[in-house]
C-alpha positions in Angstrom: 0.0 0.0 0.0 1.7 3.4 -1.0 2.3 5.5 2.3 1.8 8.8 2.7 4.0 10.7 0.9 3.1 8.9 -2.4 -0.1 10.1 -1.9 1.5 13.9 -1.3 3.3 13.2 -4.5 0.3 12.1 -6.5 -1.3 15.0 -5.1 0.9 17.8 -6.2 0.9 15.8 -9.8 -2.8 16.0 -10.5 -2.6 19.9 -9.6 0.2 20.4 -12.3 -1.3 18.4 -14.8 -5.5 19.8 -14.5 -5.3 22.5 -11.6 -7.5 25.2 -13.1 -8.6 23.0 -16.5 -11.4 21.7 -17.9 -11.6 17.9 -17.9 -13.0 15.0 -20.0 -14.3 12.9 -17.1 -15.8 8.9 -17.8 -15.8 5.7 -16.1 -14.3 3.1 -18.7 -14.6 0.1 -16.2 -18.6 1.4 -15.1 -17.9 1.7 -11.6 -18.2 5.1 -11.3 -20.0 6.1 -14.3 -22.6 8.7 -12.4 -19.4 10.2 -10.5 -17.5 10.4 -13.6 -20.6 11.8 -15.8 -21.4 15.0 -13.2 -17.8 15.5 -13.5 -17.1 15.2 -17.4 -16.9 19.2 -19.0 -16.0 20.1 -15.3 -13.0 22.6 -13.7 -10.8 20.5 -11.8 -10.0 23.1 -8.7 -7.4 20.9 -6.4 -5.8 17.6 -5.3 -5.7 17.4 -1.7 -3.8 14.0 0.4 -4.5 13.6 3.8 -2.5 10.8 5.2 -3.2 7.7 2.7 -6.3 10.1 1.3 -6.8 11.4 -1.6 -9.7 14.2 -2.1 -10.1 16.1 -5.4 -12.9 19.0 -5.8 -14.1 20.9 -8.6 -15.8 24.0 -9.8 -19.5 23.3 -9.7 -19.8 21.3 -7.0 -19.1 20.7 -3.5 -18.6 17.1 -3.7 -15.0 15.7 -4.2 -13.6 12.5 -5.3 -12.3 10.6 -2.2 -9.6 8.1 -3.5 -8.0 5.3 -1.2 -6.0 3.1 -4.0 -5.3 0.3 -1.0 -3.1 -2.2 -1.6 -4.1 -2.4 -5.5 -4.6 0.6 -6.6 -2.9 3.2 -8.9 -3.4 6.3 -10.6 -1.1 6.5 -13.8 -0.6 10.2 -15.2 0.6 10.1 -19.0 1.2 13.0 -20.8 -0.3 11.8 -24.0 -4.1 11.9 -24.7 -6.2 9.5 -27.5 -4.9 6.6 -25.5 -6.5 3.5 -25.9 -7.9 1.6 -22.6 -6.2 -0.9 -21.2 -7.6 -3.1 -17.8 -9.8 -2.0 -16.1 -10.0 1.7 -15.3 -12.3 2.9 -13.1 -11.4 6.6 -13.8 -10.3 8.7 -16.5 -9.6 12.3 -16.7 -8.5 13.8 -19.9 -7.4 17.5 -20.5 -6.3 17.1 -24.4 -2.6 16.1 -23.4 -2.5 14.7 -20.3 -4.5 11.0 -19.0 -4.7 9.8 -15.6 -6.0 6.4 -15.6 -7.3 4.7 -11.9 -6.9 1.4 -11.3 -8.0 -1.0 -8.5 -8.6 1.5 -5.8 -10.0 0.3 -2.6 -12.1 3.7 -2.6 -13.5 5.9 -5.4 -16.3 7.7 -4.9 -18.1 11.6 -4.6 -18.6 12.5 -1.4 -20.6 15.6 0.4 -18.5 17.7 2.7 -20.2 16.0 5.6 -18.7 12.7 5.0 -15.4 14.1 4.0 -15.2 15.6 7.4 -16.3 12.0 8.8 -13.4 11.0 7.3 -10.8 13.7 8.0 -12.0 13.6 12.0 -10.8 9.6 12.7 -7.9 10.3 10.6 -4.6 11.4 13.1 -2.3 14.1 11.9 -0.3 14.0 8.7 3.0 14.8 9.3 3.8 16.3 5.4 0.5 19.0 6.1 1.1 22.3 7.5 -1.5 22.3 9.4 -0.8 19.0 11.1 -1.1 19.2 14.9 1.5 16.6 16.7 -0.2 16.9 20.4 -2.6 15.1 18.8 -1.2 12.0 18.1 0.9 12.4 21.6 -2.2 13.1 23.6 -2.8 8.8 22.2 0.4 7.8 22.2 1.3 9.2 25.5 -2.2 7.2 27.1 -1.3 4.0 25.7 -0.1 0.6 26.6 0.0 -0.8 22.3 3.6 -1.0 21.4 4.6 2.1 20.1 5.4 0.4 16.9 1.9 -0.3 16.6 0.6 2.9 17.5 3.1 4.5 14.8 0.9 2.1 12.1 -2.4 3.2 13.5 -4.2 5.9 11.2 -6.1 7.1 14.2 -2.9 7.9 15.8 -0.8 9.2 12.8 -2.1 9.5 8.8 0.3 8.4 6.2 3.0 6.5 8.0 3.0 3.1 6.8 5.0 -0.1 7.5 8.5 1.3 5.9 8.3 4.7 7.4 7.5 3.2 11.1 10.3 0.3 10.9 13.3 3.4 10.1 12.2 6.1 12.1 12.3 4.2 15.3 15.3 2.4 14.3 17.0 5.9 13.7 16.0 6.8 17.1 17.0 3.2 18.9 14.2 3.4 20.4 12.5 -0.5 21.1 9.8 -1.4 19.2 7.5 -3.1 21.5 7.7 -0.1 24.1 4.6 0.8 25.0 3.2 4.5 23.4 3.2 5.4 27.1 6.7 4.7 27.9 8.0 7.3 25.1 9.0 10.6 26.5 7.8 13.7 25.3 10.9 14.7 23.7 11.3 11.2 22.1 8.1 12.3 20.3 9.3 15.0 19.1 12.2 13.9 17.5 10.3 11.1 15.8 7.4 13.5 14.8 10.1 16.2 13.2 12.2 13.1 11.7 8.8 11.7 10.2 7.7 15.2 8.7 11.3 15.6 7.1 11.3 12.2 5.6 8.4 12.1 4.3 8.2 15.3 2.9 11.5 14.6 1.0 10.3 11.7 -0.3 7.4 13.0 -1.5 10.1 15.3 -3.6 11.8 12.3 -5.2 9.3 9.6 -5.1 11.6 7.6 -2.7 11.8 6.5 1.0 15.9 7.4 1.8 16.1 7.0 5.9 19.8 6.2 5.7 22.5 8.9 6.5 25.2 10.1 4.8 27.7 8.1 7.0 25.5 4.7 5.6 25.1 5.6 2.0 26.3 3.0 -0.4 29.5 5.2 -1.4 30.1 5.9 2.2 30.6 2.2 3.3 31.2 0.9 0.1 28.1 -1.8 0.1 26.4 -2.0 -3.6 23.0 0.3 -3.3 19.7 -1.7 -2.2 17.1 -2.0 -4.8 13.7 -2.4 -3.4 10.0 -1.6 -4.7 10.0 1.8 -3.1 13.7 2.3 -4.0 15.4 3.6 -1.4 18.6 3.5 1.3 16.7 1.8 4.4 18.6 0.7 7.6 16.0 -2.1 8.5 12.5 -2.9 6.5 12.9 -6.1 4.1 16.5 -6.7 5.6 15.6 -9.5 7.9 18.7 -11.8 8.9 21.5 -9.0 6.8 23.6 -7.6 8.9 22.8 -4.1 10.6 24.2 -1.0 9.2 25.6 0.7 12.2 26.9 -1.8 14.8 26.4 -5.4 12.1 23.8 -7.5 14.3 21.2 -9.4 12.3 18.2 -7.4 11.4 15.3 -9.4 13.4 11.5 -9.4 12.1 8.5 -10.4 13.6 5.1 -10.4 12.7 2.6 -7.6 15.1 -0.4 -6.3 14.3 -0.8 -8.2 11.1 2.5 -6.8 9.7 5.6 -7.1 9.3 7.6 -5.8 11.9 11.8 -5.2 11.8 14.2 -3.9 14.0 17.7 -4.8 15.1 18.3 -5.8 18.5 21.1 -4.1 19.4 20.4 -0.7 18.5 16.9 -0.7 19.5 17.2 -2.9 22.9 14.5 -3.9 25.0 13.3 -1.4 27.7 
């Protein structure tokens, strides 16, 4: 499932390519074929991401397009129109030389600002948004006795961090894992929280999740670069049983909370 800042990215795409344009709006697939329809001849005003959440709004109407993609989806921006269809695409805008094809998403429908705000208000804060409010998610985190690791997953708690993004931010911190939220100290959130908004926000720059430092790069320790899915320097996620980065324990995983959970034992001991 993309996390957060993919989201951001897609975001900031959409408003380059049809901010302020008209758009050819239809439902290839016939799953959204009303949406679509009210849409089609329409003035595309702004793409807005909220955590894993994608809203976008137009011109005549106060419903917007909420978007989840889950862990299928994907919104593919070409800039070419005339394309042929290919799968199935729920969604397609056209602006005469751009296409954005969706595909698979968990979520796509129109929805009144009533139930956009249902959604917004169980959703914790997103650490990319300016107006993102940390006490918050401490105010939870600070109450419970989940693992801290868990609580980090929790949308509730924080929107946008996902499994990569959880794993490397408390491994850059040492801090354990399977802590409980209430056994992290109030400055210990704040260096996460800060670490979180910077990493994410870069990566929703470059399209990557980078959580290494300079003093790990590939060129630093000269170690050939990882190539992953999200294609990025990582300490820990996906590097079970390889040999940690700073002090060369085996990266450990687990399974907790119905993901996969890694950390290495030695720089993130047990508290």
């Amino acid at each position: 499932m993309p996390e957060g800042h993919a989201i951001h990215r897609l975001a900031g795409d959409l408003n380059r390519s049809f901010a302020g344009r008209q758009v050819q709006s239809s439902s290839p697939q016939g799953r959204f074929v009303a949406g679509a329809a009210l849409l089609d001849g329409a003035t595309l005003s702004a793409a807005e991401a909220i955590g894993k959440h994608l809203f976008i709004s137009f011109d005549h109407t106060p419903e917007r397009v909420h978007i989840h993609l889950g862990l299928y989806g994907r919104f593919a921006i070409v800039r070419e129109s005339g394309l042929p269809v290919k799968g199935a695409v729920r969604w397609r805008l056209v602006n005469g030389e751009t296409t954005a094809d969706l595909r698979g998403p968990t979520a796509c429908a129109l929805l009144d600002d009533i139930a956009v705000a249902h959604i917004r208000a169980r959703l914790g804060p997103d650490p990319i948004r300016a107006d993102a409010e940390p006490d918050r998610a401490w105010q939870r985190i600070s109450r419970s006795r989940s693992p801290i690791a868990t609580l980090l997953m929790d949308q509730r708690v924080l929107a946008g961090v996902g499994n990569i993004y959880r794993a490397e931010v408390l491994f850059r911190h040492e801090i354990d894992p399977f802590m409980p939220g209430s056994g992290l100290s109030r400055q210990e959130w704040n260096d996460v929280w800060a670490d979180l908004a910077a990493l994410m926000k870069a990566g929703a720059v470059t399209g990557r999740i980078d959580t290494v430092r300079a003093e790990h790069e590939p060129e630093a320790m000269g170690r050939p670069p990882r190539h992953d899915n999200h294609g990025g320097e990582v300490y820990v996620y996906r590097r079970a049983s390889m040999d940690c980065l700073v002090c060369g324990t085996s990266v450990r995983t687990q399974s907790l909370a119905n993901r996969r959970l890694f950390w290495c034992p030695r720089c993130q001991p047990r508290r």
